[in-house]
C-alpha positions as CSV (number, residue, x, y, z in Angstrom):
1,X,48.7,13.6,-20.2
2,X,45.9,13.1,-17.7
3,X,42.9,10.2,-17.7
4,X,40.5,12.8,-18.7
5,X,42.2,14.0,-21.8
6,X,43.2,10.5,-22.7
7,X,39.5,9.3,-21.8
8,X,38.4,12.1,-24.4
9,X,40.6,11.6,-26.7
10,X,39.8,7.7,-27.0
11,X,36.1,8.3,-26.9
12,X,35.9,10.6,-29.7
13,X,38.3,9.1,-31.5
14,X,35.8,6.1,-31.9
15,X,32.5,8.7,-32.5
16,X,31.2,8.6,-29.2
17,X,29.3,10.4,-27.4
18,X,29.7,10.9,-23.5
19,X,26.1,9.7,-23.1
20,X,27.3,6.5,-25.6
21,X,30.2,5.4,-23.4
22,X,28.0,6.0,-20.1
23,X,25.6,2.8,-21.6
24,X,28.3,1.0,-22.9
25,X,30.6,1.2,-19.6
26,X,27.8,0.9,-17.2
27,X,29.9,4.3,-15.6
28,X,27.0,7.1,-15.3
29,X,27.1,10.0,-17.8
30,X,28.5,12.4,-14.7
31,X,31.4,10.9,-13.8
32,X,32.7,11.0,-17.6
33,X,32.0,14.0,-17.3
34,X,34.1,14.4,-13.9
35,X,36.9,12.4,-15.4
36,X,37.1,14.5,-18.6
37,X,36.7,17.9,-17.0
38,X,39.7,16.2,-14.2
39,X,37.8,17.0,-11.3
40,X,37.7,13.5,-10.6
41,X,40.3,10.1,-10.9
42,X,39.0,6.7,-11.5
43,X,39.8,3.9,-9.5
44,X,40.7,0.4,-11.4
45,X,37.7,-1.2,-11.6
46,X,36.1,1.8,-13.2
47,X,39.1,2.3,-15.7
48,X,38.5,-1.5,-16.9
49,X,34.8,-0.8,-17.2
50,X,36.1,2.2,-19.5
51,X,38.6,0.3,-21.6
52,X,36.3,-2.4,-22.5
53,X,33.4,-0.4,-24.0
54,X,36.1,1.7,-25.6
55,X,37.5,-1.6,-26.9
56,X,41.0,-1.0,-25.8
57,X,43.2,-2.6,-22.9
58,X,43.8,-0.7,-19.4
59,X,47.1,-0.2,-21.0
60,X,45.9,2.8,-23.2
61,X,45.8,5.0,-19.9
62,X,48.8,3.9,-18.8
63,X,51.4,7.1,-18.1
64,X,48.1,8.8,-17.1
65,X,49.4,10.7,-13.8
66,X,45.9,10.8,-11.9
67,X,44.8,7.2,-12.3
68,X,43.8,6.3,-9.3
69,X,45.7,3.1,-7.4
70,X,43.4,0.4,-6.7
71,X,43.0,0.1,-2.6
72,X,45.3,-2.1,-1.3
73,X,43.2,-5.1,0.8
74,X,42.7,-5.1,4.4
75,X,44.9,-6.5,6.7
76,X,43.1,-9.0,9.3
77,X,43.6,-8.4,12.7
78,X,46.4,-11.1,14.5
79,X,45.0,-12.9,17.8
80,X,47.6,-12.9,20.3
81,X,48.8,-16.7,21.1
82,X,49.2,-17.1,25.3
């Protein structure tokens, strides 16, 4: 199953609309719209944002193939030692 069906499937399932979640996530209407059409993948911080207004854990899209890893941090730079 992908995010977007999932994310549909979870939204609807509580009566919401796309425009509903997009206030209650704080994620603009578009992107839903991305995500549920799967032209897009969320990153993690997005996918939390989603999970809370649908008032579920991050747990609920897991097995979804196309969620996005969250970016690993940067490495800082080592100064040579003379």
């Amino acid at each position: 199953m992908t995010f977007g069906k999932r994310l549909r499937d979870l939204r609807e399932g509580r009566g919401l609309t796309r425009k509903a979640l997009a206030e209650a996530s704080g994620v603009p209407f578009g992107t839903i719209y991305s995500y549920e059409g799967g032209r897009r993948s969320p990153a993690l911080a997005t996918t939390v944002k989603l999970a809370a207004a649908l008032g579920v854990t991050c747990e609920a899209f897991a097995g979804c193939e196309d969620v996005a890893p969250e970016p690993a941090p940067a490495k800082k730079p080592r100064g040579k030692k003379n």
